[in-house]
N, C-alpha and C positions, 0 to 999 in steps of 0.2 A: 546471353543468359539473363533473363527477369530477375528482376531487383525486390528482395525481400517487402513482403505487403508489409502496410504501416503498422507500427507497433499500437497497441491499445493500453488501454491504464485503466486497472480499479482500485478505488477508497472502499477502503474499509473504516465504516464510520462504526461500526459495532462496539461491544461492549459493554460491561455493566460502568463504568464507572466508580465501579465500589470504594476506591480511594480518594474518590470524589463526591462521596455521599451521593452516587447515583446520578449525576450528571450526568448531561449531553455533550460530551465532547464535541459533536458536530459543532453544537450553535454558542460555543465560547468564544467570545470575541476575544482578539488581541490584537493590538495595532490599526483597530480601528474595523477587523472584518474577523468571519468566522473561521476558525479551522476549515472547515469546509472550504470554505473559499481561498483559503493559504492552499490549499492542495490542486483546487481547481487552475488556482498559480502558477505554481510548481508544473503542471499539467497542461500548459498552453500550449505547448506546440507537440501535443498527442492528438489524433484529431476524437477520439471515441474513447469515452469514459463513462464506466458505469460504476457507479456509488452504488453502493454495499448497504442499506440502512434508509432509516425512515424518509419517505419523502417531503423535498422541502423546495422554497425556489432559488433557484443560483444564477448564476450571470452568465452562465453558457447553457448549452444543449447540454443533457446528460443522460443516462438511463438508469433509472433505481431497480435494486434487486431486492433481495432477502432470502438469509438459508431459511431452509424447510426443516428440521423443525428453527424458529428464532432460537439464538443465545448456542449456536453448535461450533464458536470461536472462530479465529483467522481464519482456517484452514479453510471451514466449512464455508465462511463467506467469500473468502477466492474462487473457489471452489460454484458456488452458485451467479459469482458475477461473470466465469468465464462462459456460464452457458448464454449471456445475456446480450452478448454482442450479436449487430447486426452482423457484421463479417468475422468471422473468427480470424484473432492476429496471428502472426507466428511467436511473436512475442510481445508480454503481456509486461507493465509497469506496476506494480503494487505498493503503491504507500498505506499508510493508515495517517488517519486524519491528524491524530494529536503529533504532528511533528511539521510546524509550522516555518521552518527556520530551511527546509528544503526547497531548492531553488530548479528553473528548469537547468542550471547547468548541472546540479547534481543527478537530474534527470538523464540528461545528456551523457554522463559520463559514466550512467548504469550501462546504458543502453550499448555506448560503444565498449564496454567491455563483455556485454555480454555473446557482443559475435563471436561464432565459433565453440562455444560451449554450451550447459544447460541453461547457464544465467552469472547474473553476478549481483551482489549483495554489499551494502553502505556496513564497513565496519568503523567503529568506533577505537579510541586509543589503548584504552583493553581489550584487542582482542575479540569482541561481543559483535557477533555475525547479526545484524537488524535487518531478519528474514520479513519484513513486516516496512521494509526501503529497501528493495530489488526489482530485477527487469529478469523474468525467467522464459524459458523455450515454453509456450502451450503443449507441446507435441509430449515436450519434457515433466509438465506437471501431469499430464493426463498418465502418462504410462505410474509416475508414482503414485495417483491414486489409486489405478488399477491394481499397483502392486501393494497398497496398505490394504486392503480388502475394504476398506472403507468408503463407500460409493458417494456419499455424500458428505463427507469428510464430518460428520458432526463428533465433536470433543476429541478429533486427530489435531496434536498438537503440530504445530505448522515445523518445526526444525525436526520431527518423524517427517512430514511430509516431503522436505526437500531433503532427508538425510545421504540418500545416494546419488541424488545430483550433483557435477561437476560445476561450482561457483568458482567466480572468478572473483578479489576480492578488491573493494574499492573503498581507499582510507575516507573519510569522513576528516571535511577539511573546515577548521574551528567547530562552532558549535551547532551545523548543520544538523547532527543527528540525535539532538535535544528533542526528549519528546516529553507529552504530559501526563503524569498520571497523578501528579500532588498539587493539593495547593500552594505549595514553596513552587514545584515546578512553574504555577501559572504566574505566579509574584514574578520569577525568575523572566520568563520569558516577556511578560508583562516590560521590565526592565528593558529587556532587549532591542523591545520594540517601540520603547518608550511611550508604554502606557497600552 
């Protein structure tokens, strides 16, 4: 029996950054490199990843995308970065940039929980499903596009998107699933990473 083709991974570097005064979450340094490149990290042992947003240069191959119309949220840019692989995976890795602090084992232990069902999802100690750190089934997002009537996912909020998917869920272990949307967040993380 053939062995599941390699999973693939897309950043989502989008966003206005509005609680950032409009910031580039991509190209924030912390720890000495950019979110971007925390995820490109986090993403080493994916071999095919297409980044969601403006092009820039990284330390690996990548493929940049962009929804059609810009600014049509997660949904939309998962949505247009899975049409962007050279091989379509079976299953597909979703980070978003602003959560630096994810490691490839967190990677690693999406992805083994996601055999067997539609995906599986980094929850946090409340509870709080981070549809935006999951490994979900392609086959499995495609049919829920299909079924949100929403062809290009623009302003489908991503938890409609996967609402009838079967997640499997994965605790968020310390403070892995720290992401940034504030300036305390960046101070915070800034900390973490000791500058």
């Amino acid at each position: 029996m053939p062995s599941d083709p390699a999973p693939g991974a897309v950043v989502l570097t989008g966003g206005g950054g509005v609680r950032l005064g409009g910031a580039d979450k991509a190209s924030i340094e912390v720890g000495g490199r950019t979110l971007l490149e925390h995820s490109l990290e986090a993403l080493r042992d994916i071999g095919e990843v297409v980044v969601v947003g403006a092009e820039v240069p990284t330390t690996r191959p990548v493929t940049f995308a962009r929804e059609d119309p810009p600014g049509g949220g997660p949904a939309a840019g998962l949505l247009a970065g899975l049409g962007r692989f050279a091989r379509k995976p079976e299953r597909v890795l979703v980070l978003a940039v602003d959560m630096p602090l994810v490691s490839p084992d967190t990677v690693g232990r999406l992805l083994a929980a996601a055999a067997g069902v539609d995906g599986a999802v980094l929850v946090v100690g409340d509870g709080r499903q981070q549809y935006l750190c999951a490994a979900y089934s392609v086959p499995a997002l495609e049919r829920a596009r299909d079924a949100s009537g929403v062809e290009a996912g623009h302003g489908l909020a991503m938890g409609r998107l996967v609402s009838d998917l079967v997640l499997a869920e994965v605790a968020a272990i310390g403070s892995e699933a720290q992401d940034l949307d504030t300036w305390a967040d960046l101070a915070a993380l800034r900390d973490a990473f000791g500058g």
